[in-house]
C-alpha positions in Angstrom: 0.0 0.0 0.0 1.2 3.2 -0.9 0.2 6.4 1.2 -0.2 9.7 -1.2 -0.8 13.2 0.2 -2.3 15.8 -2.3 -4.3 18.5 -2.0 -8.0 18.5 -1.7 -10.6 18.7 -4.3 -14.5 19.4 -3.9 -14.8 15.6 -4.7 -13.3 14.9 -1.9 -16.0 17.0 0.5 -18.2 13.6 1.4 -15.1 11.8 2.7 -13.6 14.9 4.9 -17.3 15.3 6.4 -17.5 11.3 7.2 -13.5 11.4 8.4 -14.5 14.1 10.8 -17.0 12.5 12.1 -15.3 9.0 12.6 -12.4 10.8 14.2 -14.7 13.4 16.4 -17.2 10.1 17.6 -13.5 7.9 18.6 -12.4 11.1 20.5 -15.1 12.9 22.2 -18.2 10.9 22.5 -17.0 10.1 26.0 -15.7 13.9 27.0 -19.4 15.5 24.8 -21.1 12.8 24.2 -23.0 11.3 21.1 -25.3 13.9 20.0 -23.2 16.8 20.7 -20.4 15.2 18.5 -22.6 15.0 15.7 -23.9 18.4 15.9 -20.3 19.7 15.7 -18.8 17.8 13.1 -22.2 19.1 11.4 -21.6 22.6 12.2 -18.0 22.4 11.8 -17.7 20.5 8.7 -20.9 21.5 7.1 -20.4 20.5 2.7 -21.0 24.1 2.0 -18.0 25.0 4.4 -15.6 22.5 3.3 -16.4 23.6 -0.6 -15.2 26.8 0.3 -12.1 26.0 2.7 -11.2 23.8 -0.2 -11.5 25.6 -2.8 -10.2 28.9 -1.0 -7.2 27.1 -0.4 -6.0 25.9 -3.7 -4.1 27.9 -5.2 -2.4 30.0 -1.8 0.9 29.6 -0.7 0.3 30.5 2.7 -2.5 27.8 3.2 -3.5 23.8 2.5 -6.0 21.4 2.7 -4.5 18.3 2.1 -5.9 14.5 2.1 -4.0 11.4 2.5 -5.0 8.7 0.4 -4.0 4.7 0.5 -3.5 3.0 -3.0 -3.8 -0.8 -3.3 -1.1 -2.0 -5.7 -2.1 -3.6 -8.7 -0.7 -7.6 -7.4 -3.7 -6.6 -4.6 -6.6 -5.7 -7.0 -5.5 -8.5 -9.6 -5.1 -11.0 -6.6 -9.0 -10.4 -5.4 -10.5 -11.8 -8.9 -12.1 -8.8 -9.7 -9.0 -7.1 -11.5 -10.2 -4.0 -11.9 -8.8 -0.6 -10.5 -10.3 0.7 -7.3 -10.4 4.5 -6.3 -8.0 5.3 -3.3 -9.8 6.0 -0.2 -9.2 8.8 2.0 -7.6 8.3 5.1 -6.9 11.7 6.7 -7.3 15.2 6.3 -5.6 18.4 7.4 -6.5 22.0 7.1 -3.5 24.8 7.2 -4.3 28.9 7.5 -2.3 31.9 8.8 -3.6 32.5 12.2 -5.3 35.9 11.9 -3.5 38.2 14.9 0.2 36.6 13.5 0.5 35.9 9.9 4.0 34.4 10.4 2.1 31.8 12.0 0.9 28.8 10.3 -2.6 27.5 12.2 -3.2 23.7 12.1 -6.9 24.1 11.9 -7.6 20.5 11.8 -5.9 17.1 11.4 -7.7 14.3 11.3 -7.2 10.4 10.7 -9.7 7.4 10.3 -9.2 5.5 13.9 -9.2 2.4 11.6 -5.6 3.6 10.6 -4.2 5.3 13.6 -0.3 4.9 14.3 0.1 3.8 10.6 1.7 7.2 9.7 -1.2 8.9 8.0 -1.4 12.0 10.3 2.8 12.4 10.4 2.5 12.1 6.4 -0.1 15.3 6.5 1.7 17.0 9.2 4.8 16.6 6.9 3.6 17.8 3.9 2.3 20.9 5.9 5.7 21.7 6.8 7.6 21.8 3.6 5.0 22.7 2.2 4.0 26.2 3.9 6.7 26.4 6.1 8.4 28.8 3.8 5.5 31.1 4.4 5.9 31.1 8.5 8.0 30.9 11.0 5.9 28.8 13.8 3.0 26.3 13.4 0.4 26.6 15.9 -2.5 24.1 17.1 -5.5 23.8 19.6 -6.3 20.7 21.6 -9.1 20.0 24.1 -7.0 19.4 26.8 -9.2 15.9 27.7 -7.9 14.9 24.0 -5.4 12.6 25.3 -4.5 11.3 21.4 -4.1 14.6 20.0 -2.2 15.9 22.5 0.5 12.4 22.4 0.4 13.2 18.8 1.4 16.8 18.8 4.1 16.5 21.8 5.0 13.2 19.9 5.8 15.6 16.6 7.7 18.5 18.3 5.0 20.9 19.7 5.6 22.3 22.9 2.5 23.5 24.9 2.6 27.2 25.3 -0.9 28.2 27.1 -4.0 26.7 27.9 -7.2 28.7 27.1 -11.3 28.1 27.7 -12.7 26.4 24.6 -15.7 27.8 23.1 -17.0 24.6 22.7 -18.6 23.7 25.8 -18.8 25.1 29.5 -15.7 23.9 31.2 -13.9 22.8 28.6 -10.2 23.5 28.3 -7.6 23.5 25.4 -4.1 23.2 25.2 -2.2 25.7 22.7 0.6 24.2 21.0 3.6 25.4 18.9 6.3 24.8 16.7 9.1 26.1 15.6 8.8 25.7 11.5 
């Protein structure tokens, strides 16, 4: 299997929405709870919105959204009978914009990864391709984390980001995140 990170087209909106949603129920059902998750990820990751992040995105230096993809090899498809080609199927996504107060610094808006695929290298591919991809644009990469997101915060101290403030999240009463940086 071959892992390929490219940027995002509009035909990729269904998978991004479902993605967020896997990723969002395998997080925070347990810390929101079921119904809450799902209004978010609608809110958040409404098709209309995504169109336009996508879209908006494309053709900026200073900003991505990228999907990773996995290929089957052709021994694989050949080897099931059916011999025929199969579209790749989107395993992650992550969404890159100058943060608005500090344009030298890149904000990780999202990164997200199918927990069927977890610690298979799919988020560090898209995390990669981020920074040499932008990083020429900034000089820091910035990210928010609830701080009761326990695999998003391993992940980003796991890839270099030092915590640098904690802050109420909007999201709920109570709720905390973690701010993280990086130098890029």
């Amino acid at each position: 299997m071959t892992r390929v990170v490219r940027q995002a087209t509009v035909d990729d909106i269904w998978a991004v929405h479902e993605i967020a949603r896997e990723s969002w129920h395998a997080v925070y059902d347990d810390i929101l709870g079921f119904d809450t998750v799902d209004d978010v990820v609608d809110d958040w990751y409404a098709i209309g919105d995504l169109e336009a992040a996508i879209t908006n995105t494309g053709c900026r230096d200073d900003a991505a959204f990228l999907v990773a993809e996995t290929e089957g090899d052709a021994a694989a498809a050949a080897a099931d009978g059916a011999g025929c080609w199969s579209a790749p199927e989107l395993d992650g996504f992550a969404h890159v914009v100058p943060w608005p107060e500090d344009t030298a610094v890149a904000f990780l808006a999202c990164l997200y990864v199918r927990p069927t695929v977890w610690n298979e290298g799919t988020g560090t591919a898209l995390l990669e391709a981020i920074e040499t991809g932008v990083a020429a644009s900034f000089d820091r990469g910035r990210l928010a984390v609830l701080a009761d997101n326990e695999i998003g915060i391993s992940f980003s101290e796991s890839r270099g980001f030092d915590r640098v403030g904690t802050r109420s999240s909007g999201l709920a009463v109570g709720l905390e995140e973690h701010v993280y940086e990086k130098e890029l």
